[in-house]
C-alpha positions in Angstrom: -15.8 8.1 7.7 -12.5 6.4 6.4 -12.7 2.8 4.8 -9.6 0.2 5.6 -8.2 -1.3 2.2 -6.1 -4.9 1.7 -4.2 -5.0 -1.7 -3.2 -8.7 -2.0 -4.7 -11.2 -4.6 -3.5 -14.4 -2.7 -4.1 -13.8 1.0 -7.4 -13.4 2.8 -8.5 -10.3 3.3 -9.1 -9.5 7.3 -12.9 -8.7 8.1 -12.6 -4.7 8.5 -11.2 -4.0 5.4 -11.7 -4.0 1.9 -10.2 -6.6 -0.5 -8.6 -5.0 -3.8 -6.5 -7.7 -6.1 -4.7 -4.9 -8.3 -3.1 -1.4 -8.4 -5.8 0.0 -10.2 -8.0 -0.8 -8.0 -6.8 0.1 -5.4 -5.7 3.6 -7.0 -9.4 4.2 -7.8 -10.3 3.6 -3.8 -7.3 6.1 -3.2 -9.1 8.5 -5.1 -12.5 8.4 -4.3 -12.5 7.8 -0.8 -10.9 8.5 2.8 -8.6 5.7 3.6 -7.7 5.3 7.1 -5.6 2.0 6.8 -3.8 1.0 3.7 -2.3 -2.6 3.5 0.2 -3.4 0.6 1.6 -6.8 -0.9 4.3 -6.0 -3.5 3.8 -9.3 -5.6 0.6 -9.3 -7.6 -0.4 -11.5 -10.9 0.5 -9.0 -12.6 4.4 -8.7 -12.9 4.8 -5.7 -14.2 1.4 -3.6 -11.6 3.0 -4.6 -8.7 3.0 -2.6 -4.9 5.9 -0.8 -5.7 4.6 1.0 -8.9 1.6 1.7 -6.4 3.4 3.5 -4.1 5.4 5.4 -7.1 1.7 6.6 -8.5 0.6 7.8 -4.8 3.5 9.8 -4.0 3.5 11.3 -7.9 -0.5 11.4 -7.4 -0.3 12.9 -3.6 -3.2 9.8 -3.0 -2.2 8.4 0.8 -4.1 6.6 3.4 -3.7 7.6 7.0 -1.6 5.0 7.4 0.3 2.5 5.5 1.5 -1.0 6.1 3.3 -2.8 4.1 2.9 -6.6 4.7 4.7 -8.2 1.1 6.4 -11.4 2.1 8.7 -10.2 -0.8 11.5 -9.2 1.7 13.7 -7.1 -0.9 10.7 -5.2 -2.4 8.6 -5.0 0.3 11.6 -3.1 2.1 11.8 -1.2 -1.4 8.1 -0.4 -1.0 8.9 1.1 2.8 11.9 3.2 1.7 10.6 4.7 -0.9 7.7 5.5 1.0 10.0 7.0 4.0 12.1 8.8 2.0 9.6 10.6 0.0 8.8 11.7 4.0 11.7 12.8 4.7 11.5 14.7 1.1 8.3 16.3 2.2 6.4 14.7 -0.6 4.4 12.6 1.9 3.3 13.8 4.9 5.7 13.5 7.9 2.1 12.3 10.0 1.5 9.4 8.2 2.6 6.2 9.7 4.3 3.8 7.5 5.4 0.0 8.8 6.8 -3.0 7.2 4.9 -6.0 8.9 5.9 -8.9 6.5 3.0 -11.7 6.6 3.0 -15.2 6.1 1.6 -16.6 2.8 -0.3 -19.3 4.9 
């Protein structure tokens, strides 16, 4: 059975999935369980362990969910987080079967 996982420290977390509020934790859930639906916000407290140096570890780690949204309100590098994530697709260091959107939400 797959858990659903929500990395964002600001917004709340919807009811069928699993709040994380950093990379690292989220990394650990990537590695110890089956993720069926991975959420990302880019912008984090942390400047510097931010949604986009997530998405670098998974693709160097081969750690993916079945499928990834990302939802960053952070226009620029939430579209940084998608394309990074696509291309390493169509690089076939992803699998082509996992679906990956960019579904920007609101802050409030």
């Amino acid at each position: 059975m797959s858990i659903n996982v929500f990395l964002d420290d600001y917004r709340t977390c919807p009811p069928d999935h699993t709040l994380v509020e950093t990379i690292a934790e989220c990394f650990t859930l990537l590695s110890t369980e089956k993720i069926g639906h991975l959420s990302l916000d880019h912008d984090l407290v942390s400047k510097t362990q931010n949604g986009f140096v997530l998405v670098q570890l998974m693709v160097e780690h081969q750690l993916f969910a079945e499928r990834i949204t990302i939802h960053s309100a952070n226009a620029g590098r939430g579209k940084a987080m998608y394309l990074y994530l696509k291309s390493a697709q169509a690089e076939f260091k992803m699998p082509q079967s996992i679906k990956v959107t960019l579904r920007p939400l609101p802050l409030h």
